[in-house]
Wavefront OBJ file of the C-alpha trace (Angstrom):
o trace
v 0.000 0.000 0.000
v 1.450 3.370 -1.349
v 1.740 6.002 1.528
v 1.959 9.412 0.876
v 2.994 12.772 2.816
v 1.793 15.635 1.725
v 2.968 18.742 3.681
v 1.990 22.390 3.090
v 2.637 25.053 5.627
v 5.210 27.747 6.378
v 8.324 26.473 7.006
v 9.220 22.958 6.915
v 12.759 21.018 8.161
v 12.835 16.733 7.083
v 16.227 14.945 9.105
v 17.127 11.645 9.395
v 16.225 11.801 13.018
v 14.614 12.936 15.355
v 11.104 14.608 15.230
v 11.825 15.671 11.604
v 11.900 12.562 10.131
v 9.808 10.396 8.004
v 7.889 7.425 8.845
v 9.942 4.790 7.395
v 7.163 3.315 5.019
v 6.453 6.853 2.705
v 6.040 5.964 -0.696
v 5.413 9.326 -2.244
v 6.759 13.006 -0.687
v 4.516 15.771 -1.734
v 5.525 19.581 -0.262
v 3.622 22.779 -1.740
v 3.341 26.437 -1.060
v 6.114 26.412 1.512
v 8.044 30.134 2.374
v 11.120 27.381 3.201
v 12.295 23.498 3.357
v 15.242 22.888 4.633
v 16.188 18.905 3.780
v 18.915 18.333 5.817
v 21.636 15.467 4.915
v 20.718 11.779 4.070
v 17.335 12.632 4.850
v 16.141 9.765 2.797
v 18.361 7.119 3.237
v 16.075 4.699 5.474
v 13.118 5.181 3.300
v 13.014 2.026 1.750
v 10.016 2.632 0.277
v 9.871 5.646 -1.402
v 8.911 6.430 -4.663
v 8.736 9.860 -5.739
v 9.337 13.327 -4.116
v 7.800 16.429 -5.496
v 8.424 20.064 -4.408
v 6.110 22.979 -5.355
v 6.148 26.780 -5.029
v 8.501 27.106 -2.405
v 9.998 30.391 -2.195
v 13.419 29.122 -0.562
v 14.375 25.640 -0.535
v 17.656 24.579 1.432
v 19.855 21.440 0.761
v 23.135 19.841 2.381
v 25.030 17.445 0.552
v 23.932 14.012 0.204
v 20.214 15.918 0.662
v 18.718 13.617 -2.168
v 21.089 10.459 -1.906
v 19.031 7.419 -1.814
v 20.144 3.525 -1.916
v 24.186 4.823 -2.856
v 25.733 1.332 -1.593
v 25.049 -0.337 -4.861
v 26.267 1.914 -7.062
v 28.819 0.213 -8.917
v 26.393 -3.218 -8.303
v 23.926 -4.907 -11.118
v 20.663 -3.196 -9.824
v 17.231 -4.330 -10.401
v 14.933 -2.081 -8.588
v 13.939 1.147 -9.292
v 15.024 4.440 -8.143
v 13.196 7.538 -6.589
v 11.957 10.528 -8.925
v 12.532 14.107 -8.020
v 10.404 16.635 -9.539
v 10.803 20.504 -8.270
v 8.506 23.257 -9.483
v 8.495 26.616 -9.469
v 10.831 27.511 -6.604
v 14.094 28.677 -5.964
v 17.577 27.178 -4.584
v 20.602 29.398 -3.326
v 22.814 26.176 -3.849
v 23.069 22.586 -5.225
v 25.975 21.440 -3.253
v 28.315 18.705 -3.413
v 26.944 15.214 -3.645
v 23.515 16.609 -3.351
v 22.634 13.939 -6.058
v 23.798 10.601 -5.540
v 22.335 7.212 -5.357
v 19.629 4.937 -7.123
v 17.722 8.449 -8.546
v 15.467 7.696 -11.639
v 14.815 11.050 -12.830
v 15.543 14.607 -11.987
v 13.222 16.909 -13.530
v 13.324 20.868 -13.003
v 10.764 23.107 -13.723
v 10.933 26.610 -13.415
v 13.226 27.014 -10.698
v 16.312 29.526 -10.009
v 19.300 27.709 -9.359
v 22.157 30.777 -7.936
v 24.645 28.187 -7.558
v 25.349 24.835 -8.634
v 28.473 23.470 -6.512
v 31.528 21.020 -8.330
v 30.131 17.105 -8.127
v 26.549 18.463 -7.494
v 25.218 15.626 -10.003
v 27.273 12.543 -9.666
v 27.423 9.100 -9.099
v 23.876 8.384 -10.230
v 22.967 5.079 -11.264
v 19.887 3.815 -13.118
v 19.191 7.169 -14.367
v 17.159 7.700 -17.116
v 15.740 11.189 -17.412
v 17.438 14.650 -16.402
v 15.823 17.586 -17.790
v 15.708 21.068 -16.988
v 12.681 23.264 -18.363
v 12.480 27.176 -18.256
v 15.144 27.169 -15.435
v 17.700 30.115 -14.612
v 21.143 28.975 -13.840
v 22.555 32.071 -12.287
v 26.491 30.412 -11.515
v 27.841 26.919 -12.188
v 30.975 25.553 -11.060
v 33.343 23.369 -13.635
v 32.927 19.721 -13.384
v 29.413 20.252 -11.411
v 27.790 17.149 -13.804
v 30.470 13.899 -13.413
v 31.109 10.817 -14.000
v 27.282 8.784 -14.819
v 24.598 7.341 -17.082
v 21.786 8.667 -18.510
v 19.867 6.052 -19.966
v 17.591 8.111 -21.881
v 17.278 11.344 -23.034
v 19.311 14.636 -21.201
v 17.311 17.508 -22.294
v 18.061 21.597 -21.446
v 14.512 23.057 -22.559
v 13.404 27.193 -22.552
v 16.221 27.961 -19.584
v 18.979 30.852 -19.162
v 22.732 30.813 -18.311
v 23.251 33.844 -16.618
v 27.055 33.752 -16.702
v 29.481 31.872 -17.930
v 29.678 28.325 -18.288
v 33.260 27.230 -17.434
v 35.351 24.437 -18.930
v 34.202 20.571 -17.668
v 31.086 21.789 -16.754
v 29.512 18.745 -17.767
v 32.271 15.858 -18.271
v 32.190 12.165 -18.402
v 28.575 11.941 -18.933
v 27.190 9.120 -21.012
v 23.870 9.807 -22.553
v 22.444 6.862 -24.240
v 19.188 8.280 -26.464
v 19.165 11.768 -27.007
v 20.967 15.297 -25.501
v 18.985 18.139 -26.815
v 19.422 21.901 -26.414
v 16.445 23.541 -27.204
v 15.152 27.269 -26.843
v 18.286 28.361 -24.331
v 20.297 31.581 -23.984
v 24.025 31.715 -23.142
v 26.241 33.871 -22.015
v 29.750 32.979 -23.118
v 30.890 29.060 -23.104
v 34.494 28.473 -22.471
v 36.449 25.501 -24.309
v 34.968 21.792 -23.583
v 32.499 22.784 -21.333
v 30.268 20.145 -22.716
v 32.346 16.765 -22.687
v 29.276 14.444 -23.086
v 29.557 10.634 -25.064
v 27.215 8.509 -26.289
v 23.971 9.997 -27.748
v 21.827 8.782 -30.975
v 20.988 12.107 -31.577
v 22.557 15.770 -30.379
v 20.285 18.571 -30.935
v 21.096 22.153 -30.433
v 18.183 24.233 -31.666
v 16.651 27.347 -31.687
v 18.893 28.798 -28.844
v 21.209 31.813 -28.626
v 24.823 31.988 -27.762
v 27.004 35.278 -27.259
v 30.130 33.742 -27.530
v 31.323 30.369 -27.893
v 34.982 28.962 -27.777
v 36.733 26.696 -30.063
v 35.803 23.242 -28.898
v 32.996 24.420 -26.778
v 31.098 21.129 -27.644
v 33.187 17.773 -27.261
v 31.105 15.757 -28.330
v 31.310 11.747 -29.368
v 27.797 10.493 -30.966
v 26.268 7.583 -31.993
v 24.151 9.340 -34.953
v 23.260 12.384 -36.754
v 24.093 15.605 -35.625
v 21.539 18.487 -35.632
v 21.477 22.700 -35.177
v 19.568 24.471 -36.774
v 17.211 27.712 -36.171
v 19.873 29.335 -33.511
v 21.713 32.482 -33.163
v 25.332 32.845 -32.661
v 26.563 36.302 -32.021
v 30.093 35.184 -31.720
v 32.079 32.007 -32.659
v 36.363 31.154 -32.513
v 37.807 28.988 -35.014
v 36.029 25.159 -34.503
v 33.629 25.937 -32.359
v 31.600 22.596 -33.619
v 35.037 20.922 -34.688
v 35.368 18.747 -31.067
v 31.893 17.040 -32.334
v 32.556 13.419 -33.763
v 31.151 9.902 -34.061
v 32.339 7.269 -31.749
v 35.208 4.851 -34.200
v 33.064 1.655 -33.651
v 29.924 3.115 -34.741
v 32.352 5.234 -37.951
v 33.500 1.819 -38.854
v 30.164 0.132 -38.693
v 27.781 2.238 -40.283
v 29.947 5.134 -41.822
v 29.998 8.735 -41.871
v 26.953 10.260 -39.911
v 24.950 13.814 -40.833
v 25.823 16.946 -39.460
v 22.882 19.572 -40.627
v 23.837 23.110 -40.179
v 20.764 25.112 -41.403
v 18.784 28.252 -40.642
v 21.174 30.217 -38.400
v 22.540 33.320 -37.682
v 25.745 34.530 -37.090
v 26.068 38.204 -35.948
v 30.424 38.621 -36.180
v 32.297 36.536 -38.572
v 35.518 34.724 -37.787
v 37.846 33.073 -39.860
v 36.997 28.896 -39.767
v 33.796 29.920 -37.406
v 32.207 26.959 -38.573
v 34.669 23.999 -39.169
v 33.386 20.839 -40.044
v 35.185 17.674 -39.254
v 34.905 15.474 -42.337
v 36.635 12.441 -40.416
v 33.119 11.987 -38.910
v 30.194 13.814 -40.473
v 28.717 14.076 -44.282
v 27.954 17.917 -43.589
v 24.797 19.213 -44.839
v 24.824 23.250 -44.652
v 21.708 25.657 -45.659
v 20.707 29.282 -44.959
v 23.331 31.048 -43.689
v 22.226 34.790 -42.349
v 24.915 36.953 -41.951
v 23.815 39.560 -39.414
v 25.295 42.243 -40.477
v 26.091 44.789 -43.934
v 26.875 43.401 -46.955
v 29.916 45.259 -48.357
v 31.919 43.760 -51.648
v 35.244 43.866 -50.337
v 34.042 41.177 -47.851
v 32.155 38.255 -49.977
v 34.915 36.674 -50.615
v 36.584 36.293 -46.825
v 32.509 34.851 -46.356
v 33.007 32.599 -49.044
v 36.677 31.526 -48.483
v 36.903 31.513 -45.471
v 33.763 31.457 -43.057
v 33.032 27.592 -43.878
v 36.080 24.908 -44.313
v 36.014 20.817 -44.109
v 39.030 19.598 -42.894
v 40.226 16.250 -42.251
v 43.272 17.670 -40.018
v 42.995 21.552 -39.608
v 44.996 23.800 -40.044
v 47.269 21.097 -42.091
v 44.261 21.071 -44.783
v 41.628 22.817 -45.540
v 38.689 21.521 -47.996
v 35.993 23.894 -49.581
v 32.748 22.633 -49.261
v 30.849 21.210 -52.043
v 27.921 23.337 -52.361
v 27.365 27.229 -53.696
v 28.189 28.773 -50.770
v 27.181 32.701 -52.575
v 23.807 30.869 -52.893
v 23.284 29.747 -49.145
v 24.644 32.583 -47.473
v 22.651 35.842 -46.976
v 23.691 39.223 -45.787
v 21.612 42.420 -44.625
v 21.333 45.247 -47.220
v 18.693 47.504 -45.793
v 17.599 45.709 -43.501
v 16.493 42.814 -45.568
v 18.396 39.447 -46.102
v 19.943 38.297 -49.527
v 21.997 36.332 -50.812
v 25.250 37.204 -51.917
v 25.072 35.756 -55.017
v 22.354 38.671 -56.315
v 24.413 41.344 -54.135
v 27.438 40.814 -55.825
v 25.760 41.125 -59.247
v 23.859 43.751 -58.420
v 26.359 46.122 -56.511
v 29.865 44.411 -56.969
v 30.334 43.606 -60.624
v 31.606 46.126 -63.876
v 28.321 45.584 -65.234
v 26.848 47.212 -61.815
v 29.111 50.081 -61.505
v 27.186 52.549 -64.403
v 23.786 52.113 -62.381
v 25.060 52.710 -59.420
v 27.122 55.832 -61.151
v 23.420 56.846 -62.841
v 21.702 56.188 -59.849
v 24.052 58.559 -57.519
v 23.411 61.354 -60.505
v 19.700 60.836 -61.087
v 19.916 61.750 -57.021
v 21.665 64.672 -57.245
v 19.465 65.806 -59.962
v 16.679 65.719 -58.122
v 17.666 67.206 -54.914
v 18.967 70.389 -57.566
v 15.595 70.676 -58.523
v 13.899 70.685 -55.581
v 16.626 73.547 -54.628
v 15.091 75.416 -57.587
v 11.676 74.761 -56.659
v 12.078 75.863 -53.253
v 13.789 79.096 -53.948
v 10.744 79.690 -56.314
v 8.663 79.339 -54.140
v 9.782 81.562 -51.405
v 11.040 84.747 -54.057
v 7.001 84.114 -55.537
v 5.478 84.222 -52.007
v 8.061 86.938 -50.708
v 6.449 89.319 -53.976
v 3.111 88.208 -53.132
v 2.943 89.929 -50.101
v 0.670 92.886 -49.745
v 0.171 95.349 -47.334
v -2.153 98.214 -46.218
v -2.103 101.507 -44.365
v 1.525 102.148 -45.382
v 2.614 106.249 -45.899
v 2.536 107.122 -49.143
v 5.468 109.847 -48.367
v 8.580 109.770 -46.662
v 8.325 111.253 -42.803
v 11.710 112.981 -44.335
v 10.036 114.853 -46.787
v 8.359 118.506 -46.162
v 7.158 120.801 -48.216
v 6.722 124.296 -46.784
v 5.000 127.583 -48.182
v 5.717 130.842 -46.501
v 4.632 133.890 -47.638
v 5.636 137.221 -46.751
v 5.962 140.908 -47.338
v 7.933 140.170 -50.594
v 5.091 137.901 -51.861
v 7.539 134.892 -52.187
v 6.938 131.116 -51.892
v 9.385 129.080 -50.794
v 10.287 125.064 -50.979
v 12.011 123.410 -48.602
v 13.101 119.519 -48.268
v 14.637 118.627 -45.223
v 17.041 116.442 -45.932
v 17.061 112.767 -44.973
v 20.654 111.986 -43.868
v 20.136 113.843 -40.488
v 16.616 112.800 -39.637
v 15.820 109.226 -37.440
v 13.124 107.682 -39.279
v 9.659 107.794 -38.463
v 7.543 104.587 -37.117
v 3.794 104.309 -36.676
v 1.503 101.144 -36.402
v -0.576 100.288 -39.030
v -2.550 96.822 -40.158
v -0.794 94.687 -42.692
v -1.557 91.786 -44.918
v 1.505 89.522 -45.383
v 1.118 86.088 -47.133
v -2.781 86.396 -46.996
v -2.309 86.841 -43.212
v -3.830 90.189 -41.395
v -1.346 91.018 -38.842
v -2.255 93.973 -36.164
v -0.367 96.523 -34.463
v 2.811 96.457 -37.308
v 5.499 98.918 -37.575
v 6.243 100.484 -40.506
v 9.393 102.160 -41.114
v 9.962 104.250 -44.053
v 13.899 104.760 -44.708
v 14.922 107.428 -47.447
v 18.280 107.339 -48.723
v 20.676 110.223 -49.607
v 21.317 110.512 -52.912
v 22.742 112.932 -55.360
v 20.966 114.786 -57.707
v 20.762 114.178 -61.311
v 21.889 116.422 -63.811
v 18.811 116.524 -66.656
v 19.911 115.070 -69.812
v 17.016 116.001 -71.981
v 17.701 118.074 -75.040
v 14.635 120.711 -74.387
v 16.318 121.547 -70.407
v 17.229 125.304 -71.255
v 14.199 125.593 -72.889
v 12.041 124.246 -69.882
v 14.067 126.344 -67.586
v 12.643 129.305 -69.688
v 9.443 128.889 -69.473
v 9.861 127.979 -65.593
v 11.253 131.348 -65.071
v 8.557 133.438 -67.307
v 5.866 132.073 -65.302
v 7.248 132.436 -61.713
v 7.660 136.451 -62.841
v 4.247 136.938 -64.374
v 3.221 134.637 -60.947
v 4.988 137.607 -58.369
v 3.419 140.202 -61.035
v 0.112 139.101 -60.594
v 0.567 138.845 -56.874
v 1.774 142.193 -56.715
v -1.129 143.581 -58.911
v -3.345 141.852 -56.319
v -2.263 143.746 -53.151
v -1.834 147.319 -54.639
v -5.359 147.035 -55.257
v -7.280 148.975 -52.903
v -11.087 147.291 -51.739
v -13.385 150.052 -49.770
v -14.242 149.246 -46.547
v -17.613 149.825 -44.885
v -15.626 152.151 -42.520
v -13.987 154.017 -45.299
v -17.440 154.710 -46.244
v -18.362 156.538 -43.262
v -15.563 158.736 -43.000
v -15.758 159.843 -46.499
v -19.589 160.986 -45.915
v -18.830 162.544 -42.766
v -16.081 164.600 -44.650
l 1 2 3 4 5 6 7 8 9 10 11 12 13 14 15 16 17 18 19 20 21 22 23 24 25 26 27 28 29 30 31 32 33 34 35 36 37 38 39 40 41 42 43 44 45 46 47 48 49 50 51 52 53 54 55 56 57 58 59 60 61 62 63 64 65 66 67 68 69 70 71 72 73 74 75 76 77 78 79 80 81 82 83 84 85 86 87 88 89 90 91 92 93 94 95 96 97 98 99 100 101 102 103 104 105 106 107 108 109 110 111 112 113 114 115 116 117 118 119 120 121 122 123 124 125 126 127 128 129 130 131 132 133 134 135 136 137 138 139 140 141 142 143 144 145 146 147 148 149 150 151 152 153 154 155 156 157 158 159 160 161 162 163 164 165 166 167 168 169 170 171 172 173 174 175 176 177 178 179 180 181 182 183 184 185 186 187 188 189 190 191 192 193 194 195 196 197 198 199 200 201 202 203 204 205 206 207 208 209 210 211 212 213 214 215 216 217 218 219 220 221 222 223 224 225 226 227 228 229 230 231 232 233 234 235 236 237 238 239 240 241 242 243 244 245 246 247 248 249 250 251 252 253 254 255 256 257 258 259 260 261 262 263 264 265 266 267 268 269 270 271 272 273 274 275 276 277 278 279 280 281 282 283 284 285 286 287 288 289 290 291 292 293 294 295 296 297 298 299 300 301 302 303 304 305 306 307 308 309 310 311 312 313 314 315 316 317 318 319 320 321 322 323 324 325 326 327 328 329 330 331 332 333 334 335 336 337 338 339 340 341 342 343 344 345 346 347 348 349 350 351 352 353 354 355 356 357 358 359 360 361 362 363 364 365 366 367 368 369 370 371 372 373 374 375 376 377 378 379 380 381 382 383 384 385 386 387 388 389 390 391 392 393 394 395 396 397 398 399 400 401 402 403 404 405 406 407 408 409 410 411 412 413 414 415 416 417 418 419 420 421 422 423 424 425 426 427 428 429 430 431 432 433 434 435 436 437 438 439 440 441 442 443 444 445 446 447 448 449 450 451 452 453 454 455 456 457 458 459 460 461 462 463 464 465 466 467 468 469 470 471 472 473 474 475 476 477 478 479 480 481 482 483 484 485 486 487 488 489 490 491 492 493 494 495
């Protein structure tokens, strides 16, 4: 009869001993909605029974090594029985420490959970394994060699999670994975030189992940079967980043070369032999290479020459591949993806050089004209403009008549150069626009007078002068006469 504990309150401590510790016949370990578990070491090592433990939405889970060792004395024995599975679900661990996992442990599955530190040997010396998989976990530090030395019967699987830093060399090494290991929908930060040393699988997937920077040899490798990545992103790779990847000699010798499919992914800075393919092993299979970044001509052919290279013992030989490589690799020109086969006809050829030379002109045509246009447009509105209310005469200009004993009229002009200029406010329309309350300043200029060219001047002057004397005459005629007054009148009667 199965027996199961199911705990859920605030904070929770399991021992070996003492009033912490299970009752030796639980089957099944179920703890959810915990603030904190502390599992202190060996905690399960007299549950003979058990099954299956299972932690859920705890907010701080604690661990000592040997915290999840179960049934280690017959490790390196023949086993029959099965092991325990540990599930953990969205929670978080400060630290996996050494020899946490150990023992007869079916499966370890993670599901989001926060892992801030995974201690050296934290996963080894399982036996009977089968599963390990990680899904939509954040590994915030790993230390080198913290997955050592054991068996995974069936599939290893990294699924939707996050290396926050960097993952060290032997971070996983000595690990046998019998099925498949599969990398799928991960981000990296930087992975340093063999930090996977994994042997064994059918199949070894790495797909649609991303991966700042990888080292040469960051993979190592040794599979059973076909090799496949595809859909990724690689910002940066060194020289043979995939080289350490090969198939195991008795399976080479049996069966032959294996695949190796390289297609659909991106690669943001290009290296010289980023992608090196070891031929010894693999019948490569490449497609759809994007270049992430500006095609320019005086780079196709380092892309073509020197991006991809088989090699049987590199640097000693180098091999070009066997397909078009102009028509599987793309680069951006704005913004957009092609291939370099239709950039390099269409910008990097002699036949390409007098439409880009018309092109460039028709440009600079057009921007003339819209000069043109635009300067016609502002001298058409500028004349355009009309206004109102604006002196008809210069403020400058006065013309004076006196008149005296002598009967004489005089002109005067005051002259400009001396005078400030007047202002006033008046209304004005400017570009069909009625603006109020405008200044208007009239400015006269000094300027010399002409001297009359025209061939009738002394004749003009004549005339001029004959009717300003009959003019004073007739003035003068004017005054001497004398007009009788009423008061005259009188006088002369009275006389």
């Amino acid at each position: 009869m199965e027996r199961i504990a199911e705990y859920r309150m605030n904070e929770l401590k399991i021992s070996r001993d003492g009033i912490n510790k299970l009752i030796p016949s639980t089957s099944s370990l179920h703890i959810k909605d915990c603030t904190t578990v502390h599992i202190e070491r060996k905690s399960f090592e007299k549950l003979k029974s058990l099954i299956r433990i299972h932690l859920t939405n705890i907010q701080n889970i604690t661990l000592e090594e040997h915290s999840f060792s179960w049934n280690d004395s017959i490790i390196q024995e023949t086993y029959s029985d099965n092991g325990i599975e540990i599930n953990i679900e969205n929670s978080t661990i400060a630290n996996l420490p050494t020899y946490v996992f150990r023992g007869r442990i079916d499966s370890i599955i993670f599901t989001q959970v926060r892992i801030e530190t995974i201690k050296s040997y934290a996963f080894t010396s399982l036996a009977g394994t089968k599963t390990i998989i990680f899904k939509d976990c954040v590994f915030v530090h790993i230390e080198n060699q913290a997955f050592k030395k054991f068996v995974i019967e069936n599939i290893f699987s990294i699924i939707g999670s996050r290396f926050s830093t960097t993952l060290p060399s032997r971070t996983i090494i000595d690990v046998a994975v019998k099925n498949e290991f599969q990398i799928n929908g991960v981000v990296f930060d930087r992975i340093r030189s063999s930090a996977f040393r994994i042997h064994g699988p059918r199949k070894f997937k790495i797909q649609n992940s991303y991966f700042s920077y990888m080292e040469g040899e960051a993979f190592v490798i040794h599979t059973r079967g076909p090799v496949f990545i595809d859909d990724n992103e690689f910002y940066a790779m060194e020289t043979g980043a995939f080289v350490g990847i090969s198939v195991e000699k008795h399976v080479l010798d049996t069966f032959g070369h294996q695949e190796f499919i390289f297609e659909n992914n991106t690669i943001s800075e290009v290296k010289q032999a980023s992608l090196l393919f070891n031929i010894n092993s693999f019948m490569p299979k490449i497609d759809w290479i994007y270049l992430n970044t500006s095609c320019e001509c005086k780079f196709l052919n380092n892309w073509l020459t020197d991006l991809i290279i088989y090699s049987h013992r590199y640097p000693e030989e180098k091999i070009s591949p066997n397909v078009k490589l102009n028509e599987i690799i793309s680069c951006k020109n704005d913004e957009e993806y092609v291939r370099l086969k239709d950039f390099s006809q269409t910008y990097c050829t002699e036949r390409s050089q007098p439409l880009q030379l018309f092109a460039l002109m028709s440009i600079i045509i057009v921007i003339a004209l819209l000069v043109l246009v635009l300067l016609y447009w502002i001298l058409y509105r500028n004349k355009k403009a009309s206004w109102i209310n604006v002196p008809q005469t210069s403020p400058m200009h006065e013309v004076t008549g006196q008149q005296d004993n002598d009967t004489q009229v005089s002109i005067q002009q005051t002259s400009p150069c001396y005078e400030e200029p007047s202002a006033s406010r008046h209304q004005a329309i400017f570009d069909d626009k009625l603006y109020k309350e405008t200044e208007l300043h009239v400015i006269v200029e000094c300027m010399e007078p002409q001297q009359p060219t025209h061939k009738y001047t002394n004749q003009l002057r004549k005339y001029d002068h004959e009717y300003s004397n009959r003019y004073i005459e007739l003035r003068k005629e004017y005054k001497n006469r004398q007009v009788p007054t009423k008061k005259n009148q009188l006088l002369t009667s009275d006389l």
